[in-house]
C-alpha positions as CSV (number, residue, x, y, z in Angstrom):
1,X,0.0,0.0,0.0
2,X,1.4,3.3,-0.9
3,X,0.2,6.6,1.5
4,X,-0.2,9.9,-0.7
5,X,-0.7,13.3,0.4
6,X,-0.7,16.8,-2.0
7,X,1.3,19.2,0.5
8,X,3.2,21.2,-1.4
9,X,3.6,23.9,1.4
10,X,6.0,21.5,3.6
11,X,9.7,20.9,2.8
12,X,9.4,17.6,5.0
13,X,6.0,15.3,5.6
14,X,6.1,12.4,8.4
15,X,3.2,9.9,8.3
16,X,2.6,9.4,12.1
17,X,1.4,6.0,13.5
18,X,-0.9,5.6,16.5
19,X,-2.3,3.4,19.1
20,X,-5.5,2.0,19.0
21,X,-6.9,5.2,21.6
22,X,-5.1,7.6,19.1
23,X,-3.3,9.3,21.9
24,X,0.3,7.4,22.1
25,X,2.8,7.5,19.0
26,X,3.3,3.9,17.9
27,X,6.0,5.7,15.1
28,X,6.6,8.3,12.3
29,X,7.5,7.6,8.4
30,X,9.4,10.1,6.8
31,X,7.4,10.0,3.3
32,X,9.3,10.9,0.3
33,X,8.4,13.9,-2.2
34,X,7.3,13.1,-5.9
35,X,6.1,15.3,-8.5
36,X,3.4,18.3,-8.4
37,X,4.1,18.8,-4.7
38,X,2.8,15.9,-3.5
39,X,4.3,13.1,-0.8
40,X,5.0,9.2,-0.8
41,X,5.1,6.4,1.6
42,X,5.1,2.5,1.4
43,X,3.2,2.1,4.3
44,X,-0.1,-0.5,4.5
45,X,-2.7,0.8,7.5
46,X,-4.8,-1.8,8.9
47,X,-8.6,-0.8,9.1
48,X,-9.1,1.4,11.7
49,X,-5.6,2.4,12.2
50,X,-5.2,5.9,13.6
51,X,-2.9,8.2,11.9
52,X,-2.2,11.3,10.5
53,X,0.3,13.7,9.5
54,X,3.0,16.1,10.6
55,X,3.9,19.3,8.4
56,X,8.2,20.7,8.3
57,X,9.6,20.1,11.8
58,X,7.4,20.7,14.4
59,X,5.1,18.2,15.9
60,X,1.8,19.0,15.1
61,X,-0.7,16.3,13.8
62,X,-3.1,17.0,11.4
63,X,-5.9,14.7,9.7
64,X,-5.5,13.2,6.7
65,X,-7.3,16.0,4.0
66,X,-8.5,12.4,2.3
67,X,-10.0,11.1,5.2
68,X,-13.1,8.2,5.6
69,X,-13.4,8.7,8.8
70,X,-12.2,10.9,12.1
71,X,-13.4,9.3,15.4
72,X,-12.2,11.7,17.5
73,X,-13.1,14.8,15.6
74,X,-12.2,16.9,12.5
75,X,-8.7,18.7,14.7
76,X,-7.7,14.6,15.9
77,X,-5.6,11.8,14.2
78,X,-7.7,10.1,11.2
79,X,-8.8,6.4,11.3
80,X,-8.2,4.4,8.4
81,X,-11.3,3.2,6.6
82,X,-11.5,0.7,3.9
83,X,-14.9,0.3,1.9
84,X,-14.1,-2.8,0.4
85,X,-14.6,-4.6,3.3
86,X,-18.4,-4.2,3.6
87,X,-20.5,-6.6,1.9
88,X,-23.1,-4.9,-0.3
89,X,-26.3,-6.7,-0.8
90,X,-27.6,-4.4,-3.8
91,X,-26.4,-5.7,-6.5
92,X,-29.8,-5.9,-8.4
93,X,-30.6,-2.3,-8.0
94,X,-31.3,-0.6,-10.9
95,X,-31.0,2.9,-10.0
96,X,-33.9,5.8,-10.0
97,X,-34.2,8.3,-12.9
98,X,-34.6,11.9,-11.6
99,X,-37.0,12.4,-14.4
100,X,-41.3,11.3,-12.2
101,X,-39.7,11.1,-9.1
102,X,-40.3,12.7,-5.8
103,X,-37.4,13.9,-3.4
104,X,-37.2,14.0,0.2
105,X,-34.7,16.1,1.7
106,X,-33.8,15.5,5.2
107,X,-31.3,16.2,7.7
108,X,-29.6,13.2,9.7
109,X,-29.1,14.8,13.3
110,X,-33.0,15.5,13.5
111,X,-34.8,13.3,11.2
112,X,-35.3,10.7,14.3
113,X,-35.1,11.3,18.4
114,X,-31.5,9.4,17.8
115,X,-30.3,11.3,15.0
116,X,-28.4,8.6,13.5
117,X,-28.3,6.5,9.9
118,X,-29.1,3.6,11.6
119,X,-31.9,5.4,13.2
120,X,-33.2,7.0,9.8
121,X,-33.3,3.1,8.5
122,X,-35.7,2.7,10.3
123,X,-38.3,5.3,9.0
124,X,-37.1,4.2,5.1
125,X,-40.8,2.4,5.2
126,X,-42.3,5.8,6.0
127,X,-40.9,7.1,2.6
128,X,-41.9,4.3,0.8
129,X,-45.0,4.1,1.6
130,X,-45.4,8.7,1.0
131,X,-44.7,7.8,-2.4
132,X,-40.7,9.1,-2.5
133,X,-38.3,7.8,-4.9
134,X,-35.2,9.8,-3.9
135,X,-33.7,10.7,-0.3
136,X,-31.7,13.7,-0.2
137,X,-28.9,13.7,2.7
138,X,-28.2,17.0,3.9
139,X,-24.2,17.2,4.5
140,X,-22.4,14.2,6.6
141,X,-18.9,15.8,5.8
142,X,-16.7,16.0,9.0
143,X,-17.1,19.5,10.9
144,X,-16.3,20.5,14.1
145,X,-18.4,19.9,17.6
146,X,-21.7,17.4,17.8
147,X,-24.4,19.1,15.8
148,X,-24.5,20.9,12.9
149,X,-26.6,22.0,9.4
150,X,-23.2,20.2,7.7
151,X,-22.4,23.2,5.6
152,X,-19.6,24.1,8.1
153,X,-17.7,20.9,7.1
154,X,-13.8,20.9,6.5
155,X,-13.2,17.3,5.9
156,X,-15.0,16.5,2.8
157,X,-14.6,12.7,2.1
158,X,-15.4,11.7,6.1
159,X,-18.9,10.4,7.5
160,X,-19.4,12.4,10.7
161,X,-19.1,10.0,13.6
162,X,-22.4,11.0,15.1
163,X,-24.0,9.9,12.6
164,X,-22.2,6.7,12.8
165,X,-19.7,7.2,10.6
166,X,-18.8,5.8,7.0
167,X,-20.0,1.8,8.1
168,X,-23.2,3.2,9.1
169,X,-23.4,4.9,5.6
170,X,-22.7,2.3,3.7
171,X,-25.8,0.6,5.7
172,X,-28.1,3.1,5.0
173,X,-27.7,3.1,1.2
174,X,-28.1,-0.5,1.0
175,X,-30.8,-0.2,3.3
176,X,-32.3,2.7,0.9
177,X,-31.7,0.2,-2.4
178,X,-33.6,-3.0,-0.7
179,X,-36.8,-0.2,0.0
180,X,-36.3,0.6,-3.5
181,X,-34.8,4.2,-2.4
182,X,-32.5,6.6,-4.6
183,X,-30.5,8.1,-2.7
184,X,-28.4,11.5,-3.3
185,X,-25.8,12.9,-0.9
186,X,-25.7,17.2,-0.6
187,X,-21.9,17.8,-1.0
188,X,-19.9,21.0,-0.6
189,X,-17.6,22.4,-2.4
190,X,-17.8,26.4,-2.3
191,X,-16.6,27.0,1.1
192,X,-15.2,25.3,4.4
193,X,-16.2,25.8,7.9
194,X,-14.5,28.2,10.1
195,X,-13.3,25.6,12.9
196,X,-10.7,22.2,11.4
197,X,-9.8,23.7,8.2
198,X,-6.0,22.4,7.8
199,X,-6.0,22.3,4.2
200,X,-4.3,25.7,3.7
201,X,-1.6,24.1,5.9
202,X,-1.1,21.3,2.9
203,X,-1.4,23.4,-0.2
204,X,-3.3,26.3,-1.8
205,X,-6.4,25.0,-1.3
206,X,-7.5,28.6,-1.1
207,X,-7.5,31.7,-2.6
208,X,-6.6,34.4,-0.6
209,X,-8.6,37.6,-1.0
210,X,-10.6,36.0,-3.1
211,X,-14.3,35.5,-0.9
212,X,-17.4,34.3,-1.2
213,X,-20.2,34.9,1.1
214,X,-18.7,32.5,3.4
215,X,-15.5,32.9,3.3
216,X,-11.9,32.2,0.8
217,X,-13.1,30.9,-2.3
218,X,-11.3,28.0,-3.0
219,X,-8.8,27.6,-5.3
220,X,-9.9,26.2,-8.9
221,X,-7.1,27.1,-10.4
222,X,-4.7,24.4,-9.0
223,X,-5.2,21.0,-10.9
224,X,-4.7,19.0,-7.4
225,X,-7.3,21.2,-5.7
226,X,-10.0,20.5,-8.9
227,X,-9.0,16.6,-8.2
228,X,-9.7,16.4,-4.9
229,X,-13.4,17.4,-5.8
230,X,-13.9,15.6,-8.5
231,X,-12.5,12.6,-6.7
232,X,-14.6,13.6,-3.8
233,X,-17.8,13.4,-6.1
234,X,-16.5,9.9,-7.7
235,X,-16.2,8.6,-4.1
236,X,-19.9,8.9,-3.2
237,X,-21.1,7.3,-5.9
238,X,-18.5,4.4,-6.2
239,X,-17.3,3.4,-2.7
240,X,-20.5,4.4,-1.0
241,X,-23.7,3.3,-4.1
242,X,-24.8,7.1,-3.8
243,X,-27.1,7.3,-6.6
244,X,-26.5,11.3,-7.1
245,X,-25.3,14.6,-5.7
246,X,-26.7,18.1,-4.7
247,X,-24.3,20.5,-5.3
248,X,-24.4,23.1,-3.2
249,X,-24.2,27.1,-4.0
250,X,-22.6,26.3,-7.7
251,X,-22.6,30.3,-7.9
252,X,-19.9,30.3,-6.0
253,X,-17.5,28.2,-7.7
254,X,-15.2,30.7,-9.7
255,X,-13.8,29.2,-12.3
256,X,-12.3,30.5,-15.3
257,X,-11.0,27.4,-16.9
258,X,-12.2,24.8,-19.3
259,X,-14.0,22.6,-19.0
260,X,-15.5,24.0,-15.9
261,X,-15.3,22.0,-12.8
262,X,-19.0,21.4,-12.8
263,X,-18.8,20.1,-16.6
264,X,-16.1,17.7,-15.5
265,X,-17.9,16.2,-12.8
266,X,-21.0,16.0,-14.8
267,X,-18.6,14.2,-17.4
268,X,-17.3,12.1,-15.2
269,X,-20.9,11.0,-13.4
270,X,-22.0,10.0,-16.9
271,X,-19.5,8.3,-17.6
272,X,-19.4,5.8,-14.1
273,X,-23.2,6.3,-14.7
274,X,-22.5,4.0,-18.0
275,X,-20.4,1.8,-16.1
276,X,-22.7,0.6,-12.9
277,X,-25.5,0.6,-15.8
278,X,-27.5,2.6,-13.4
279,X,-28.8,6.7,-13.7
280,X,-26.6,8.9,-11.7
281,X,-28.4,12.3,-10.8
282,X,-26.2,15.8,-10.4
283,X,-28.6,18.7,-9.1
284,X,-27.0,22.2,-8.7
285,X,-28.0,24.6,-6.4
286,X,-27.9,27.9,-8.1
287,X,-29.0,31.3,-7.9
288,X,-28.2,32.7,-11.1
289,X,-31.1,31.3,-13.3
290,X,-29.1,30.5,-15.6
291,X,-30.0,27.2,-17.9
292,X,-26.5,26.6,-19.0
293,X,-26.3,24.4,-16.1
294,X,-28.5,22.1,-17.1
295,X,-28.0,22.1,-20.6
296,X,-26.2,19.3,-22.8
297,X,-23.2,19.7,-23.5
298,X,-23.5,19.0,-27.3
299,X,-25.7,22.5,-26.8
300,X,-22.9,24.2,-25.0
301,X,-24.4,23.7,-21.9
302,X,-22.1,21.5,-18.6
303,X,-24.9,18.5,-18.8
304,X,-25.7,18.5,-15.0
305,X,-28.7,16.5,-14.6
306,X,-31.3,19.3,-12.9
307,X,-31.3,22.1,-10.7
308,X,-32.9,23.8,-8.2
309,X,-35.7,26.6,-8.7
310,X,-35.6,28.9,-6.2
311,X,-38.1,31.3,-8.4
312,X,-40.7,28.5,-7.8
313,X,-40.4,28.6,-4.5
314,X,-40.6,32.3,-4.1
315,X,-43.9,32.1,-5.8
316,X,-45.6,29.5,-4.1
317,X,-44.3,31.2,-0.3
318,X,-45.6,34.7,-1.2
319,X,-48.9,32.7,-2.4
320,X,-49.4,31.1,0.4
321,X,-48.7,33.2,3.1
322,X,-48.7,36.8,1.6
323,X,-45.1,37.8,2.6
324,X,-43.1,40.1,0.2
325,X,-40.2,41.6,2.1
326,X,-37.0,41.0,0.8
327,X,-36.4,38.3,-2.4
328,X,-39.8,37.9,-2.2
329,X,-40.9,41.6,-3.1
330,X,-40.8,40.9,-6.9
331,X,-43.1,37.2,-6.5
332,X,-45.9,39.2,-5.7
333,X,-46.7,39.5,-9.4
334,X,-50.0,38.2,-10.2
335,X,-48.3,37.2,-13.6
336,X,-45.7,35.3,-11.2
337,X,-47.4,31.7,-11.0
338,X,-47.7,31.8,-14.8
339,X,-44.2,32.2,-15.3
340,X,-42.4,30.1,-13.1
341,X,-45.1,27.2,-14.3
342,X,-45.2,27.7,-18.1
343,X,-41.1,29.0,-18.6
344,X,-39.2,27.8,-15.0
345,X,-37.5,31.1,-14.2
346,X,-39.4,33.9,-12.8
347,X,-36.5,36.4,-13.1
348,X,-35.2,35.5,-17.0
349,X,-33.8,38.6,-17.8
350,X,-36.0,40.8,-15.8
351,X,-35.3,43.4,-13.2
352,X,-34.4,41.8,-9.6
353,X,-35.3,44.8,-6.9
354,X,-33.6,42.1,-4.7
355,X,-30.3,42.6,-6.3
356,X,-31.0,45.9,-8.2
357,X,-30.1,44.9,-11.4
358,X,-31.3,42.8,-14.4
359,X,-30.9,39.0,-13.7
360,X,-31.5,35.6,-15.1
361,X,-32.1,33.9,-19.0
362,X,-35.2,32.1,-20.5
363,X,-35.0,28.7,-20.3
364,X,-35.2,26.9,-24.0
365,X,-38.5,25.3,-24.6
366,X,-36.9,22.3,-25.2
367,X,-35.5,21.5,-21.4
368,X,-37.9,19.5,-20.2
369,X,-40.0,20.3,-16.7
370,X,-38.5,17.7,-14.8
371,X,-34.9,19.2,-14.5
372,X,-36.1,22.1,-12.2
373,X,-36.3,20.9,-8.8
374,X,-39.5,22.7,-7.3
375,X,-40.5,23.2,-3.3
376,X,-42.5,25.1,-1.1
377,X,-39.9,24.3,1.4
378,X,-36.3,23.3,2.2
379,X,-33.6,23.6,4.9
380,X,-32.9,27.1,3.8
381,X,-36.3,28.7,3.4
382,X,-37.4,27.6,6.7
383,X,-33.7,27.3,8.8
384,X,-32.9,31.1,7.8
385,X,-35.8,32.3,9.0
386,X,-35.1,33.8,12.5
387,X,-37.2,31.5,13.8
388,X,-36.7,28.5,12.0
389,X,-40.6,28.3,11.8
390,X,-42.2,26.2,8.7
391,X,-45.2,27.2,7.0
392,X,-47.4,24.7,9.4
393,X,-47.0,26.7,12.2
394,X,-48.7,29.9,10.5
395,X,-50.8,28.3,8.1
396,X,-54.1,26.3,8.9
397,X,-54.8,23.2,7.5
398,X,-56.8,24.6,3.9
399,X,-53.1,26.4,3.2
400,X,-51.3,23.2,3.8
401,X,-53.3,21.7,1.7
402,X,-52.9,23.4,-1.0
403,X,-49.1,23.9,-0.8
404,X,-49.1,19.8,-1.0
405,X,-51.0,20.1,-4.4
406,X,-48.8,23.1,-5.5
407,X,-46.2,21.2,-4.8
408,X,-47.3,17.7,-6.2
409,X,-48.7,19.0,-9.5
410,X,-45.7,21.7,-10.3
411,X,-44.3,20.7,-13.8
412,X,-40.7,20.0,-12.1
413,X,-39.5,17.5,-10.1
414,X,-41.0,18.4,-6.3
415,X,-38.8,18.2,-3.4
416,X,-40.4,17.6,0.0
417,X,-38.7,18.8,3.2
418,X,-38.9,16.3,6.2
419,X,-41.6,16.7,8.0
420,X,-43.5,18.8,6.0
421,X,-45.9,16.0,4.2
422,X,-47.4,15.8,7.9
423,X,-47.1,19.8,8.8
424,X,-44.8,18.9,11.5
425,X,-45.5,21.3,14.3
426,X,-41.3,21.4,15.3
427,X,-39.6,24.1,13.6
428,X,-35.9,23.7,11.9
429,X,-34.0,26.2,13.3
430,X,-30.4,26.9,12.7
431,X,-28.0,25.5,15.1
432,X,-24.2,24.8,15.6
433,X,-21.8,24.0,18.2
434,X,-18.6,25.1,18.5
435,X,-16.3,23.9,20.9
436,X,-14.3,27.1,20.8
437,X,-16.1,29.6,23.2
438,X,-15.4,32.6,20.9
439,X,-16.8,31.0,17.6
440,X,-19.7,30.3,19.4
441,X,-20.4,34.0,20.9
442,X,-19.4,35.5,17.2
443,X,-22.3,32.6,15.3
444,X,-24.6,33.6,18.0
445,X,-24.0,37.2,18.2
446,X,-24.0,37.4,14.0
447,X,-27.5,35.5,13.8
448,X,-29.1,38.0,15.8
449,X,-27.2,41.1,14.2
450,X,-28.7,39.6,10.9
451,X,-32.5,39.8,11.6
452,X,-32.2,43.1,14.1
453,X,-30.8,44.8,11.1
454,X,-33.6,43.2,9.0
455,X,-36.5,44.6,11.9
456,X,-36.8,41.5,13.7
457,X,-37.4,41.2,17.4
458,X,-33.6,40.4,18.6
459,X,-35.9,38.1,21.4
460,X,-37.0,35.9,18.9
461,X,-34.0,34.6,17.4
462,X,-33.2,31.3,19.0
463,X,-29.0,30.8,20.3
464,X,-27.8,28.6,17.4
465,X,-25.2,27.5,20.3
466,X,-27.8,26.5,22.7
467,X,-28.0,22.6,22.6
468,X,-32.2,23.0,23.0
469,X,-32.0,24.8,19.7
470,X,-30.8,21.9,17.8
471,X,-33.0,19.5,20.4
472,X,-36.3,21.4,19.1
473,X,-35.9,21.1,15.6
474,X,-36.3,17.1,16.0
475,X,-39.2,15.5,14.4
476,X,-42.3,15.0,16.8
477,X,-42.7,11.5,14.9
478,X,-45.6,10.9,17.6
479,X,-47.8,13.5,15.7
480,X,-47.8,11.4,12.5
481,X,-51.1,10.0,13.4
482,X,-53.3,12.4,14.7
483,X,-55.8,14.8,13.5
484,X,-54.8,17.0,10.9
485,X,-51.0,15.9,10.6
486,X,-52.2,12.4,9.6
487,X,-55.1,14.1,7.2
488,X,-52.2,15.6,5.5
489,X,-50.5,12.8,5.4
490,X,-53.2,11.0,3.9
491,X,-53.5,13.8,0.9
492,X,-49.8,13.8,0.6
493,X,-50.2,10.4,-0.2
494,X,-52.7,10.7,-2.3
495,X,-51.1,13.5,-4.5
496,X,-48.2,11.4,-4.9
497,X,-50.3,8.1,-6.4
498,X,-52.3,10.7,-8.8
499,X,-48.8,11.8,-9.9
500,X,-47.5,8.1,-10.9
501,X,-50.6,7.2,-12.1
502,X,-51.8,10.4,-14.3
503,X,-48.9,10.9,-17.2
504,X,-50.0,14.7,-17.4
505,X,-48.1,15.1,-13.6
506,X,-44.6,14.1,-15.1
507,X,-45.4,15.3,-18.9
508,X,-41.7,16.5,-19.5
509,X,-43.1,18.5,-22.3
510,X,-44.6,22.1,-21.9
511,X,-46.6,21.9,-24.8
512,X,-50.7,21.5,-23.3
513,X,-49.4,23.3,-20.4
514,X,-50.6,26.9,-19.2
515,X,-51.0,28.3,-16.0
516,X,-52.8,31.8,-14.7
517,X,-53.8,33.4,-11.6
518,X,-56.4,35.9,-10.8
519,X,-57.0,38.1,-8.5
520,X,-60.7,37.1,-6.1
521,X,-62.8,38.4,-3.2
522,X,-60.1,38.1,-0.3
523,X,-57.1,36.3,-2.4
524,X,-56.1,34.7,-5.8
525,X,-57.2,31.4,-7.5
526,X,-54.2,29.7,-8.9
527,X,-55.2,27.6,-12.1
528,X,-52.5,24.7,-14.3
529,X,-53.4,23.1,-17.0
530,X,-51.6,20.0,-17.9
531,X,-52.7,18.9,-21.0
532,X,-56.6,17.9,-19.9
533,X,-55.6,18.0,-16.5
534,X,-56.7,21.4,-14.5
535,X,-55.2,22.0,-10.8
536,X,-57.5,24.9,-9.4
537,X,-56.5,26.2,-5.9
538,X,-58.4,28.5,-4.2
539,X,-57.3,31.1,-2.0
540,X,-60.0,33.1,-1.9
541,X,-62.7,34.2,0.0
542,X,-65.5,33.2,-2.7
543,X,-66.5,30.4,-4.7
544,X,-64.2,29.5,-7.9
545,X,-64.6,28.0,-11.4
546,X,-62.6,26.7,-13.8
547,X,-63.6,25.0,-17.3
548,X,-62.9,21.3,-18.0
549,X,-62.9,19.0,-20.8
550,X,-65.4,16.7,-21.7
551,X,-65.9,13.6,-19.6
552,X,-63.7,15.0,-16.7
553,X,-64.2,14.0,-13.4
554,X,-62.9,14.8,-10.1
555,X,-59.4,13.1,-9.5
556,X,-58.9,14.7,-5.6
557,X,-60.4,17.5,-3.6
558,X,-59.0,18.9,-0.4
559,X,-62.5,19.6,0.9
560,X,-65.9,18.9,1.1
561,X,-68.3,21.1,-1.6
562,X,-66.2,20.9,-4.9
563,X,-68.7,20.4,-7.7
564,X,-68.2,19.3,-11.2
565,X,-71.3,20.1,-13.7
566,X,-71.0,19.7,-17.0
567,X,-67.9,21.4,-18.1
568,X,-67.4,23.4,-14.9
569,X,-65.5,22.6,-11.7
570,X,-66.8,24.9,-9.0
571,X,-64.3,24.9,-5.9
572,X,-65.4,26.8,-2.3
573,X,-63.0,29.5,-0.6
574,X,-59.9,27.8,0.9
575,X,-60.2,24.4,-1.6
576,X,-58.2,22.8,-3.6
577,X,-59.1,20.4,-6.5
578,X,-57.9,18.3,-9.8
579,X,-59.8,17.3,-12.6
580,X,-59.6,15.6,-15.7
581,X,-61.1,12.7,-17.9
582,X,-60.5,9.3,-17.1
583,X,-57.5,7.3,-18.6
């Protein structure tokens, strides 16, 4: 076995061996320099070794950058971790195409009371059976302390050990295959988190003076720095059976060369897709509404497989709850619904008062629906609230109602956020914890400096460093079943059958598609057509009517007094309804 490590910073690198307990040296190697800065050593590491590295002549050790797996934390010595030894029991899994599926995202640490991958196993058959096809991971990186969102991760190829650590990964996607689950991993690669970042120590992993909103932007102009991401994204999907990646905050990834890093891991997915024989899914978070993500790459485009709409989800908020500070000032257009459903992008060119200038492009009509990723809620829109509160804990039952069939009827690929198919009553609030008392005060003391500056009460801004923070935003899995939360859940349900069993739901085309809202007595009627399919949901005061085709009949209402006469569906104030002629 041969020990590598890219630290061309260091005129001397010593692999450092250690007991079982990681705190007594068993010995050092001196490792030998190669080419392109990086370091050598014939050394073989028994599973579960501990080990690290020591940088020039002092005695410092610091994890391998590489690392599967960090028992003792992201600043401790790194255990070795071979994924060859588990036995995978998937090997007749045939994957999940992105294109009629339904995503769930969820985070690890408060998806169950435990907050494990073992754990979350056992609420796969809760998925299942809500209709989901693909489970989105938030981050598992390693970052620094106990609990975390995962975006504050500096160790990019570790499982963090609360979760269980990389074994307990590997369970969880076999686990996800045998319940015929997809699932895609959120990975990082824009930023790392302010606490166990020893990577500028190694190399330029970093550009200094060049930021981002969270920090250096890191350094995509040094090949070994593009490889360890790419490498990163190849790991997930090879060693661990992810079926996909989310890339996180694309936007800012500056790179000037070509191909561009997000073309070359798209190239490279493909091209492992066509060697398991199974889809592999990349999903971009972006903001800049821009379809050259998406596109192929024989149209000039990088070929990633979807991305997220963040215009869609503007649309449906301000819909739904009538809020229009901030990004969500422009959404209030009563020509907004129409948009986002007929052409993907509200903003495609058009002035942003958000950002004060002109922003976005058109999508081509030829991109089919099903590469925008659409919600009416995620980690962000609900964890950056200063609250943390989701729309259930504003919004009665009627409005949770229709933001499932919003949701579930949107001509993209819908994205669910834990919790929300039953209007969980916990919020998701934003929570770290730092170990180093000063990080800590600054995170706490910046959250609250945030919303006061936006008009909040300072009071209601919960301390992300408080551990009861991170304990509330647990799911209350005891309210599945009752009342309302398990009516929901039944319409949830529902929507999701009516989508795999009506072919207008996951039509990929936009012709026979149209969509309009109008203004009503107390509120706005929101109307899609999808080919003879019409979604009409009602949020206004007074009765509303929509035309259907001949021989249409009522598919699902979300309450009681939705009539169909003739060639008119009448729906009452609050409902929600679907129509269309029988298959």
């Amino acid at each position: 076995m041969s020990i590598d490590v890219w630290a061309p910073k260091a005129d001397r690198v010593r692999l450092r061996r250690l007991d079982d307990s990681g705190d007594s040296v068993v010995g050092d190697v001196e490792m030998e320099s190669a080419a392109d800065g990086w370091w050598t050593a014939p050394v073989d590491l028994a599973d579960g070794e501990r080990y690290g590295f020591v940088l020039g002549d002092g005695d410092d050790l610091r994890p391998d950058p590489r690392s599967r797996r960090q028992p003792g934390g992201v600043h401790e010595a790194s255990a070795w971790f071979d994924p060859s030894v588990y036995t995978w029991n998937d090997a007749s899994w045939t994957g999940k195409q992105l294109a009629g599926g339904l995503i769930y995202e969820l985070h690890l640490g408060t998806f169950t009371p435990e907050g494990t991958l073992d754990a979350a196993i056992g609420r796969l058959d809760h998925l299942v059976h809500l209709g989901v096809t693909h489970v989105e991971l938030l981050p598992v990186n390693g970052f620094n302390g106990t609990w975390n969102w995962g975006y504050d991760g500096v160790l990019w190829y570790t499982v963090h050990e609360a979760y269980g650590g990389p074994e307990a990964y590997q369970r969880f996607v076999d686990a996800a295959h045998a319940a015929g689950l997809a699932v895609i991993q959120d990975v990082v690669y824009n930023h790392l988190g302010p606490s166990g970042n020893y990577l500028p120590e190694f190399g330029e992993y970093l550009r200094e003076g060049s930021r981002n909103t969270w920090g250096d932007s890191v350094n995509l102009d040094e090949d070994a720095v593009r490889s360890y991401i790419v490498e990163n994204a190849l790991m997930w999907m090879s060693d661990y059976h992810v079926d996909g990646l989310r890339l996180d905050a694309v936007h800012a990834l500056l790179d000037h060369r070509d191909p561009h890093v997000l073309q070359e891991i798209a190239e490279r997915t493909d091209a492992l897709s066509a060697h398991r024989g199974i889809p592999l899914t990349t999903i971009a978070e972006s903001d800049m509404n821009d379809s050259k993500l998406i596109l192929p790459r024989e149209a000039g485009g990088y070929g990633l497989t979807a991305q997220w709409s963040d215009d869609w989800h503007h649309t449906a908020h301000v819909a739904l709850t009538g809020e229009t500070i901030g990004y969500y000032e422009d959404f209030a257009d009563l020509d907004a619904f129409r948009k986002v459903s007929e052409g993907g992008f509200y903003h495609d060119g058009t002035y942003s008062s958000f950002r004060e200038e002109k922003h976005g492009k058109p999508i081509p009509d030829a991109v089919p629906n099903w590469r925008l990723v659409t919600f009416a809620q995620d980690h962000d829109q609900i964890g950056n609230r200063a609250a943390g509160d989701r729309l259930s804990q504003s919004l009665d039952y009627d409005r949770l109602a229709a933001a499932a069939v919003l949701t579930l009827t949107a001509p993209g690929t819908p994205m669910l956020f834990m919790g929300e198919e039953w209007g969980a009553s916990t919020p998701w609030q934003f929570f770290t914890s730092h170990p180093e008392p000063e990080l800590g005060k600054a995170t706490a003391e910046g959250r609250i400096a945030e919303f006061a500056k936006m008009g909040w009460d300072e009071s209601t801004v919960p301390d992300p460093q408080d551990p009861s923070t991170f304990e509330n935003s647990k799911l209350d899995w005891d309210e599945v079943g009752e009342g309302d939360h398990a009516q929901l859940l039944g319409l949830y349900r529902e929507l999701a059958k009516l989508r795999r069993e009506r072919p207008e739901l996951t039509d990929p085309s936009r012709v026979g598609l149209s969509a309009a809202a109008r203004e009503a007595t107390g509120g706005r009627v929101y109307e899609l057509r999808r080919g003879d399919l019409v979604v009409v949901v009602n949020l206004s005061d007074a009765e509303a009517s929509a035309s259907v085709s001949s021989g249409a009949r009522v598919l699902l209402a979300t309450a009681e007094g939705v009539l169909l006469e003739g060639a008119e569906l009448t729906v009452p104030a609050g409902a929600s309804a679907i129509a269309a002629p029988a298959v």
